[in-house]
C-alpha positions in Angstrom: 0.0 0.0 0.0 1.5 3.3 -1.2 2.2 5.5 2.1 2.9 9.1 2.2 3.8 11.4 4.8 2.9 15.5 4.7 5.7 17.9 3.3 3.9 20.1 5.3 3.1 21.4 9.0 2.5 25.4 9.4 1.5 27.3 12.2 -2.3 27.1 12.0 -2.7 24.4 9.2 -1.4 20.8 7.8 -2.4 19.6 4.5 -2.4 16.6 1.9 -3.7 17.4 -1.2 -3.1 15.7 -4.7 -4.1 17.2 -8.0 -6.2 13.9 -8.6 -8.2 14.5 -6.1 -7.4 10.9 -4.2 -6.6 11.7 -1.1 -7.8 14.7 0.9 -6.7 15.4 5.3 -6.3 19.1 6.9 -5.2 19.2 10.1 -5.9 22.5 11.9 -3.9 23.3 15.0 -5.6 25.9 16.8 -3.1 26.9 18.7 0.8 26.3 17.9 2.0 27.9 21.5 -0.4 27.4 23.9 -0.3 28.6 27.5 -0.1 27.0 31.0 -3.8 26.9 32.3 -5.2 27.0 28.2 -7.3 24.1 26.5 -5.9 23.4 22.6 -7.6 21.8 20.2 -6.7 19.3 17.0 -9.1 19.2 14.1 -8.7 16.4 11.3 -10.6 16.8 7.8 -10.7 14.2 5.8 -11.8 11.7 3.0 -11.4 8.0 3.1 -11.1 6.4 7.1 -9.0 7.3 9.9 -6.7 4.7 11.2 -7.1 4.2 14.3 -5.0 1.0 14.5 -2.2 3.2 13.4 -2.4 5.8 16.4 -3.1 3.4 19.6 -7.0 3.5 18.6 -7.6 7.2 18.6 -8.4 9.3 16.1 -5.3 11.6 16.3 -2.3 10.0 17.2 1.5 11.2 18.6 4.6 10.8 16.7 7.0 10.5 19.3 7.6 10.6 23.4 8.5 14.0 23.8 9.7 13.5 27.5 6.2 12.5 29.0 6.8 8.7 28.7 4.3 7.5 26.3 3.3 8.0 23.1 -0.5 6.9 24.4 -2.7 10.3 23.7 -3.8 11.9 27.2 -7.1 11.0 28.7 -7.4 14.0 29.6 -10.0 15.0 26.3 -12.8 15.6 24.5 -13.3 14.7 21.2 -15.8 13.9 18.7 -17.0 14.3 15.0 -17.0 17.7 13.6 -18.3 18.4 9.6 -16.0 17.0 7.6 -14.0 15.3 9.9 -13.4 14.6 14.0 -11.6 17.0 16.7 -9.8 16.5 20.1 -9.5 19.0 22.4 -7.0 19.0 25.3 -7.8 19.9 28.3 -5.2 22.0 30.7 -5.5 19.6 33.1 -3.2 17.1 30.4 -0.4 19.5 31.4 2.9 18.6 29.5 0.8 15.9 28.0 0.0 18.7 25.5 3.5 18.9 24.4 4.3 16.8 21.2 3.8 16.2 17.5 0.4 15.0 16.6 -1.1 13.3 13.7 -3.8 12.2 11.7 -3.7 9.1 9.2 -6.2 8.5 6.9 -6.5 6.0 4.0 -8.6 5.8 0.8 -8.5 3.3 -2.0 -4.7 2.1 -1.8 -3.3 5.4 -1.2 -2.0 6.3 2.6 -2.0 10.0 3.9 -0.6 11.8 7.2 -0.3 14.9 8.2 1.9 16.1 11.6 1.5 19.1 13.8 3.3 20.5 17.0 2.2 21.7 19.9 4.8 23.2 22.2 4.3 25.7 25.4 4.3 29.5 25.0 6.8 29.6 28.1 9.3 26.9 26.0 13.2 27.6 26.7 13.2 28.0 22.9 11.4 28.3 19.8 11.6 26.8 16.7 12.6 29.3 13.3 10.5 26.8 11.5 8.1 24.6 12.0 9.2 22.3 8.7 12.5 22.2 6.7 12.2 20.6 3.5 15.7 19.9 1.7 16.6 18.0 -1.4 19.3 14.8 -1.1 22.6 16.3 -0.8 21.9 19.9 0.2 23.5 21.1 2.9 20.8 22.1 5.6 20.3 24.0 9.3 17.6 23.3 11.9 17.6 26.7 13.8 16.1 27.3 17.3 15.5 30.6 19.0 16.3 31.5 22.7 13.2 32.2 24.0 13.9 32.4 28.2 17.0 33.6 29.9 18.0 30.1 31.0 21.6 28.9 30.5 23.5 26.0 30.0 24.1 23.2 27.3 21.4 23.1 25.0 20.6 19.4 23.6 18.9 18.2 20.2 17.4 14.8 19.8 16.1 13.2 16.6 12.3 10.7 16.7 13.5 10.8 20.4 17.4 10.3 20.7 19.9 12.0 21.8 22.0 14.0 18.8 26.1 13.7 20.3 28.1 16.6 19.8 25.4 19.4 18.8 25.4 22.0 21.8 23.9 25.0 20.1 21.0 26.7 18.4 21.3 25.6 15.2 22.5 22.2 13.7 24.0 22.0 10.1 24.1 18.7 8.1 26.7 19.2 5.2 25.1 16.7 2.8 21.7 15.4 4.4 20.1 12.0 3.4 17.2 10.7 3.9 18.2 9.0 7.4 18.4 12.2 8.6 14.7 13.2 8.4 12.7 13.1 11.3 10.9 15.3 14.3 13.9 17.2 16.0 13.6 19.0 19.2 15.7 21.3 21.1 15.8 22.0 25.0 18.3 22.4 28.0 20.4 19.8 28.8 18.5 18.0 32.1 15.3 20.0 31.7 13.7 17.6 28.5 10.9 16.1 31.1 9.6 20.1 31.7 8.3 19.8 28.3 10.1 23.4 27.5 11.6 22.2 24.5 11.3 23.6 20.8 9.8 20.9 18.5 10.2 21.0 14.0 10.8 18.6 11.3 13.0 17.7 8.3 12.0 16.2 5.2 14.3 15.3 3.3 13.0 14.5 -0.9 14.7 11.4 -2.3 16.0 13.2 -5.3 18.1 16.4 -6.2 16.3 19.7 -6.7 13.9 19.5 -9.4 13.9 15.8 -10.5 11.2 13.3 -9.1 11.3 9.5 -9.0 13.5 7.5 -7.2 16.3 5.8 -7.4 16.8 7.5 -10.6 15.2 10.4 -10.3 15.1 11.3 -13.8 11.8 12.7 -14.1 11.4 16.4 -14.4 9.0 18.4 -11.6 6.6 20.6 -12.8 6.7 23.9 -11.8 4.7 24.4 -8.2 3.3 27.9 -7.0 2.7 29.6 -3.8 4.7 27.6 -1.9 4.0 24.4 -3.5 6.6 21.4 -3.3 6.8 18.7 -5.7 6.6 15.0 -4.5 9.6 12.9 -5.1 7.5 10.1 -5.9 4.8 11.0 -8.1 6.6 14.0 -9.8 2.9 15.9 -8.7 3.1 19.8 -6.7 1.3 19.3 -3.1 0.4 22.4 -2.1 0.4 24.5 1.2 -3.0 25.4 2.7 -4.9 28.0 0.8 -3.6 26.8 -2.9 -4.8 23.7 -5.2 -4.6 23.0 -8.7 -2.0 20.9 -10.5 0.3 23.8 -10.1 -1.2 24.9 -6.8 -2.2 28.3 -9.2 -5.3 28.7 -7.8 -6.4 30.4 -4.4 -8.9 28.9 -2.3 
């Protein structure tokens, strides 16, 4: 079964969309930064089915442990079917359990879709400059977080929840990334991960140089994509950012 994961996760909005029309998941984050005594909600719109069996049997499921213990979603919820689609909210009283990068994974026909969001505290030790870097094979590429506090000391990175050795500062530069180095990187203070202050983003890294689609020869040419639009190593198509469709995400929404 074909399986595909978002090139994209903005502040407000995730989104899935091919020019055929297969597959179509938003996922709306309400609230990016969220503060200590605040509610935040997740809202998934969709065609085909959730998979549920895919995210520990809830609608929305979480990527990683981002220093809480689990990857289980809190209990501490409400959710339920909203048009087009479900939503979860998150209560204050789930605490740090709000921290982390959340999905939603739907399929329809044979083709596999899922998008990923962060949530991170308004108070965080630091800040992600982006929420998503996308680079091409071989680019040389820097994950860049922002001071947000006055705290000192050693700042740590992990990648899909392991320590990175030897990067100490804001930023981390890979000289010729591949695609082992995508993943959901976060950045906090050495001995402060479980306060859930850290800055959460992700890299995607495209299988093929700038430009070409279709692994492992990547021959094909991409089409030109608008507004933001990225084209997909795989299928040589432009998915577009929320906002834009078309085959060339041209048009406005």
């Amino acid at each position: 079964m074909p399986f595909r994961v978002l090139l994209f996760t903005v502040v407000l909005t995730s989104v899935a969309r091919l020019s055929a029309g297969v597959v179509d998941i938003t996922l709306t984050n309400d609230a990016p930064f969220f503060g200590s005594s605040e509610d935040t909600w997740l809202f998934c719109y969709y065609t085909g089915t959730i998979n549920v069996n895919q995210q520990n049997g809830f609608d929305f499921g979480m990527e990683i442990d981002t220093g809480s213990g689990t990857t289980q979603f809190t209990p501490q919820r409400s959710s339920g079917p909203t048009a087009g689609g479900r939503f979860v909210k998150i209560l204050a009283a789930a605490g740090d359990f709000r921290v982390g990068a959340f999905s939603c994974e739907v399929t329809e026909g044979t083709q596999t879709e899922k998008t990923i969001t962060f949530k991170m505290k308004t108070g965080a030790d630091v800040w992600p400059a982006a929420f998503t870097v996308t680079a091409n094979t071989g680019e040389e590429v820097t994950l860049q977080m922002e001071q947000k506090t006055g705290r000192t000391g050693t700042l740590e990175w992990r990648k899909d929840g392991s320590v990175v050795s030897g990067q100490t500062g804001l930023s981390l530069t890979i000289a010729s990334v591949q695609s082992s180095d995508e993943g959901i990187y976060e950045g906090y203070y050495q001995g402060a991960y479980t306060e859930g202050k850290q800055g959460i983003m992700r890299l995607i890294v495209r299988d093929c140089a700038a430009d070409k689609w279709g692994p492992p020869s990547c021959t094909g040419d991409c089409p030109v994509c608008y507004n933001g639009g990225v084209c997909d190593d795989n299928t040589g198509e432009c998915v577009c950012p929320p906002g834009f469709n078309g085959t060339n995400c041209e048009n406005g929404e």
